[in-house]
N, C-alpha and C positions, 0 to 999 in steps of 0.2 A: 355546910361551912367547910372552908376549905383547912387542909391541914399542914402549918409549915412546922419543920424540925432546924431550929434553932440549936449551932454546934459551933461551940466555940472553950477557951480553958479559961477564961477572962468571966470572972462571974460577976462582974461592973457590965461588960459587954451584954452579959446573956440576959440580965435582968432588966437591960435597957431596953433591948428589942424584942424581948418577952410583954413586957408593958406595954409597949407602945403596938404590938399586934393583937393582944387581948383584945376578943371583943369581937374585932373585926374579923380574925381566923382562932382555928384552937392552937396554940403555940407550944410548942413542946420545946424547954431548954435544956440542952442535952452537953454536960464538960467533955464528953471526948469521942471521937469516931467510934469507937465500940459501943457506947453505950447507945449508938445512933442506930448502929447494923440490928441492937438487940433489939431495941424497939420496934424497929422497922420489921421485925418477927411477927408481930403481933397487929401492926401501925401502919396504913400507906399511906407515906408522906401526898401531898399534891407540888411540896416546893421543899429544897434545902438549903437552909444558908447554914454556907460551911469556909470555916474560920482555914485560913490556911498554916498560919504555924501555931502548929497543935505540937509536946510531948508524943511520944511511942506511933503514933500514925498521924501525920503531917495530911493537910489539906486536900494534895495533890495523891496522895497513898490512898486514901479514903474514895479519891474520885476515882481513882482506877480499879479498886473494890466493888465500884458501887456498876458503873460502865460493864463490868465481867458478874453481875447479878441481873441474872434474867427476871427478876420479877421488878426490880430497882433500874435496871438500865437507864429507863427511859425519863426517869424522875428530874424535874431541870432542877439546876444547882446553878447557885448565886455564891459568888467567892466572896468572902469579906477576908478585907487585908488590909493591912498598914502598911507594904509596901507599895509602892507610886512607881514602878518602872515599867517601861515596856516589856523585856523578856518576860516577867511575868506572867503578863496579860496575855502574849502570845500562847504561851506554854498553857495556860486556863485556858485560851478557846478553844486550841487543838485539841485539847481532852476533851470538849464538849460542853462546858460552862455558856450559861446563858448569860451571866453579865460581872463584873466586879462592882460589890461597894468598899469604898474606901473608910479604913476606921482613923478617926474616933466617927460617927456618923451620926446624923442628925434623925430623931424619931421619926418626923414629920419628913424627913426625904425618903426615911427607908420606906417608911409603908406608902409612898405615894410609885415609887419605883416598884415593888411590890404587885401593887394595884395594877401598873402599866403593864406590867410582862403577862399578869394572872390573866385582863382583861384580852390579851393578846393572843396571848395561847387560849381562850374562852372560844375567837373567831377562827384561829387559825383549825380547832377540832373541827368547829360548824361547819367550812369550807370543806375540812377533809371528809367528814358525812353526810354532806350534799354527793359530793363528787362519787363516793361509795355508794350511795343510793342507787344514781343514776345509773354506775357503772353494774353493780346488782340487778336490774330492772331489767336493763340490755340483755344482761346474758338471761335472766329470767325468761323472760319473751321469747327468746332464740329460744331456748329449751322447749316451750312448749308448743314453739312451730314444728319443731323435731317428733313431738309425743305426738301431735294431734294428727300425723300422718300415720302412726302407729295404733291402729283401732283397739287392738289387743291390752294394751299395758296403762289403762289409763291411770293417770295419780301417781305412777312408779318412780317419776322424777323425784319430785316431792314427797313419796314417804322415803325413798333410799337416803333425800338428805338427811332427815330427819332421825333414821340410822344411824346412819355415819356420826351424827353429832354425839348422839349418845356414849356408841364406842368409843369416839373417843377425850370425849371428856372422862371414860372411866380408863383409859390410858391413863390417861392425865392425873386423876385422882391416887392409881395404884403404880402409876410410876413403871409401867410395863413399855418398854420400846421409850424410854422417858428421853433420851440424849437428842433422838431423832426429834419425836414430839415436841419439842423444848424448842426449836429451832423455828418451827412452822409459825406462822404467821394464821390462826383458824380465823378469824376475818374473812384472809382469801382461801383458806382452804373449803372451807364447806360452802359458799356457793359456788365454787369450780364445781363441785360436783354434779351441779347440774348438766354439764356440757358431758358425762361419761357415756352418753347413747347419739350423741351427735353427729357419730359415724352413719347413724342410718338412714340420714338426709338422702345418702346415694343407694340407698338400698331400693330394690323396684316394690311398689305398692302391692303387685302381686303377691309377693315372696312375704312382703312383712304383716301383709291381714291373711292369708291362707287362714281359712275356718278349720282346717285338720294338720294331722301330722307332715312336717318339711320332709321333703324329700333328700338325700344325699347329696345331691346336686345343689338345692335348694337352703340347705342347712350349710353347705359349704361360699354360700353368696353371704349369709346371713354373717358368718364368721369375719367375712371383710370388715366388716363395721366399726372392729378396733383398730385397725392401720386408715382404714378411711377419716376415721374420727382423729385420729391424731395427724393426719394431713391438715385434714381443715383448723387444725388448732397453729401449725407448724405456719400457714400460708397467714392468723393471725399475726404471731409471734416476730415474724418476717417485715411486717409494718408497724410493729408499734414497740414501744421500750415496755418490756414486761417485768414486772414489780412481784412474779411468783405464784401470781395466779393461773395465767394461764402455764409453767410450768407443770402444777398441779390439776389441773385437768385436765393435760396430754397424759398424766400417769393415771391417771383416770380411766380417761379414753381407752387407754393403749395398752391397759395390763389386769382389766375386773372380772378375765374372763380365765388366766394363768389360773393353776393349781399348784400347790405346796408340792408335789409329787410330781412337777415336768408332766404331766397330763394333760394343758392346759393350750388355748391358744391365746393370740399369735403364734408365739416363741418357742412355745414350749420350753420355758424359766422354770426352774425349781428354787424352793427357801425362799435365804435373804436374797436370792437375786431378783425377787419380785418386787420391786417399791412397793412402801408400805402403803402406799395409797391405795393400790390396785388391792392388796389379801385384806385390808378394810371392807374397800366395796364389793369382794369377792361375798365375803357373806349377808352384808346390806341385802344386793342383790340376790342373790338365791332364795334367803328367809322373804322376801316380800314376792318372788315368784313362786313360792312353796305356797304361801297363805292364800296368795288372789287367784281367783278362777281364770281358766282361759278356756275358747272355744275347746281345747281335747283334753281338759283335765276340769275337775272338780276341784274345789282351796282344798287344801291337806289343814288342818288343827293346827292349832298354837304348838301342840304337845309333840303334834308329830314332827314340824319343822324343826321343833329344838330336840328331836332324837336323830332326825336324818341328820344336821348341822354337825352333832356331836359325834355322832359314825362319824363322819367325811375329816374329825379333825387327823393332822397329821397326813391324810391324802389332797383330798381340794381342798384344805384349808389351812391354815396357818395357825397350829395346836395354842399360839400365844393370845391369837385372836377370836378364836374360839371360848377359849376360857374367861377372854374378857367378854364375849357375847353371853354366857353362861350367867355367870355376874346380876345382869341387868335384863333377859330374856323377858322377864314380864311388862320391864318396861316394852321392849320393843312391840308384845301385844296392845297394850293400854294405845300403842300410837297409832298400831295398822289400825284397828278399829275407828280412833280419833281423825284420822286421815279419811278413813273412807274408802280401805280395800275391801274387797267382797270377799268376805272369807268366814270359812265354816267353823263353828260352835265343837 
């Protein structure tokens, strides 16, 4: 059942369209912009109708409260007014209002107007998660035409995402790097992540299945893979209007291999000059190539990755991220296994 927050000072108003939504949504009637914000603490609304002249924060204050809350931004709002002019109506749409009812308002109009937008926005998601499928799938597929030329790493794509998700939802949870995170769209951020080995398309088959240890020469081919890889992201971005995804998987591509200590390639970046994408995947990747076998090495333990990990912070790693890998380490066991690395007891 869908949830509207009903905000108005007019308590004839509130109880009019409180009634007349009962039933069909859970209605919450709410006398004044705060007590809306407070709710909505605890409450996510799905629709607000919100009263424009309000006492202490007026209609238009509220919407621009709501607009600058990142967990609310997105929430549509329906103006109810008793004013009838055009500047109004302007000044509500450019804020981002999805429609005006006009009071005094008729039960039977409001929930039927209601119904129309709710029913609207119901199609308008469905289209938008069609379209994210698709566009998920695509890059899925590419990714593992990338892997399956790589004998070596098989599954790596797919548990590194699976990683990364973890970290960072406990980013997320402890509010660590929170300004940055806050901003990100993870939608597109974690399946970009697949595309962060897509550099090795151009890598020679030789070089990237060698059954023993890379040669100098050989390890310094291999190292191309993050400017190669953010070529081939750079020549997408070039053809199409990018919505931030494929930004996040050029920093992907182009910086999972940097160390917190400028030890690192490409660039040789140290700290924050390393997008936070890349000292994410910095450790994704290493803990699932520590776990899983490779032709010249045996998996190392759960126990030992997360000692080697915890040495490396402050050098290859980014001590912030580190401790958020710390955190949740068992999770990331419970998954290599669930995934299907080969990796030793």
């Amino acid at each position: 059942m869908k949830t509207i927050f009903i905000v108005d000072d007019n308590d004839t108003n509130l109880m009019t369209a409180k009634t007349a939504l009962d039933g069909a949504y859970r209605a919450f009637a709410l006398p004044s912009a705060a007590k809306m914000f407070k709710l909505a603490e605890k409450i996510m609304p799905d629709l607000i109708l919100l009263d424009i002249d309000m006492p202490e924060m007026d209609g238009f204050e509220a919407m621009r409260a709501l607009r600058a809350d990142e967990r609310l931004k997105d929430v549509p709002v329906i103006f109810l007014t008793a004013k009838n002019d055009a500047a109004t109506e302007i000044q509500g749409f450019e804020m981002g209002a999805l429609d005006f009812i006009n009071k005094p308002f008729s039960p039977p109009v409001l929930v039927r107007r209601i119904e129309t937008h709710i029913e609207t926005d119901k199609l308008i998601k469905k289209n938008q998660k069609a379209v994210r499928d698709i566009h998920n799938a695509t890059i899925s597929v590419i990714a593992d035409v990338v892997e399956s030329r790589d004998k070596v790493t098989g599954g790596h794509i797919e548990r590194t995402q699976v990683y990364l998700e973890l970290l960072v939802n406990e980013l997320i949870r402890t509010g660590v790097y929170a300004e940055e995170v806050s901003a990100w769209d993870i939608h597109l951020l974690l399946p970009s992540a697949q595309l962060h080995d897509v550099g090795k398309i151009n890598i020679s088959d030789l070089i990237l299945n060698k059954p023993g240890k890379l040669t100098d020469e050989e390890f310094a081919v291999i190292k191309t893979h993050c400017i190669e890889g953010e070529n081939i992201i750079d020549r997408i971005i070039s053809k199409t209007k990018d919505d931030g995804f494929l930004l996040h998987a050029k920093r992907f591509a182009g910086y999972h291999h940097e160390k917190w200590n400028g030890g690192g390639y490409p660039r040789g970046l140290s700290g924050l000059d390393i997008p936070l994408e890349g000292r994410l995947m910095a450790v994704a990747d290493v803990y699932d190539a520590l776990v899983s076998e490779r032709p010249y090495k045996k998996p190392f333990s759960h126990e030992q990755a997360v000692e080697i990990i915890k040495k490396e912070s402050g050098a290859q790693f980014d001590p912030k991220v580190v401790e958020t890998f710390l955190n949740i380490a068992d999770d990331f066991w419970v998954e290599s296994t669930t995934q299907g690395s080969e990796t030793s007891e």
